[in-house]
N, C-alpha and C positions, 0 to 999 in steps of 0.2 A: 282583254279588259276593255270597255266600253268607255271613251273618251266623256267625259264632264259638258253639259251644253248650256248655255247660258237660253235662258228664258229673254226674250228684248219684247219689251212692250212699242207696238207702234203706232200706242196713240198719242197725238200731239197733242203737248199745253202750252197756252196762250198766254199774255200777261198784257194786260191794259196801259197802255203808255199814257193815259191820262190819269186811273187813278191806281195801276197798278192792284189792280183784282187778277186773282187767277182761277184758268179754266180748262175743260178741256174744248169745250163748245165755244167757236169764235165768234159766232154771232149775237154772244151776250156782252159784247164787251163794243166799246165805241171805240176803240182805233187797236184792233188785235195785235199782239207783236209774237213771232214763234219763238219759244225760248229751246236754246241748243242745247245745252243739258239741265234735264230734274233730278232734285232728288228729294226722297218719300221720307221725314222725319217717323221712327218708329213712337217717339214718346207724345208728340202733338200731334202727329197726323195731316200736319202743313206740307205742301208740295213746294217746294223752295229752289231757288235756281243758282243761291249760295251754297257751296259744297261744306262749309263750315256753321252751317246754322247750329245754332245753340238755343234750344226753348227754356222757357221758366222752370217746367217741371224738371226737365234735367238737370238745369243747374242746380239743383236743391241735391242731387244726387252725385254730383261732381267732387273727389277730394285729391285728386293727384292729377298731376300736369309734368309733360314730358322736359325735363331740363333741357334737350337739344331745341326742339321745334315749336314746343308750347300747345302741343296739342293736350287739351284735357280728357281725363276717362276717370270712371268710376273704379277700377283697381288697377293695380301695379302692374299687371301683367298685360293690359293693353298701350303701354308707353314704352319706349325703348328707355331711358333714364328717366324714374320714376320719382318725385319730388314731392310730398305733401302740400295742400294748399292752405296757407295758414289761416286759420280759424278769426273771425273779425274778432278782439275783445270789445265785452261792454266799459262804453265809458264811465265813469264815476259821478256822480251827480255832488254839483259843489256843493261845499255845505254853507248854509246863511251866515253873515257873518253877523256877531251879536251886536246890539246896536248900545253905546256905551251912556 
């Protein structure tokens, strides 16, 4: 049986310490910083060097969060203690009060 191999990309990304632009080209950027680890958001497609990043689109897709860790996923089966995330209610709009 043929051992599993990890694919490693060895190309570096950069990250702008002025305004925090990222790249893989460091001479687009005016003071390059090498960041030590990326990682590739599948849902936005942003290069992040937060291993927790959370984009918009996703969160519109997110309803369960793990009760131990707090890691959120879209179904129960990627949390260890799987919790529903409660749904915001709308609030009530006051009603005028009549004028006497």
């Amino acid at each position: 049986m043929a051992a599993k191999t990890k694919k490693t990309d060895t190309t570096k990304i950069y990250t702008c310490k002025t305004c925090g632009s990222v790249t893989t080209m460091k001479g687009h950027l005016c003071a390059p910083v090498p960041q030590e680890r990326t990682v590739y958001c599948d849902y936005c497609g942003a290069v992040e060097s937060d291993t927790r990043h959370v984009c918009a689109p996703k969160v519109l897709k997110l309803k369960y969060y793990c009760g131990n860790c707090g890691r959120v996923a879209v179904s129960k089966s990627n949390v260890c203690v799987p919790r529903a995330i409660p749904q915001k209610k709308a609030k009530a709009k006051a009603k005028p009060k009549p004028k006497p």
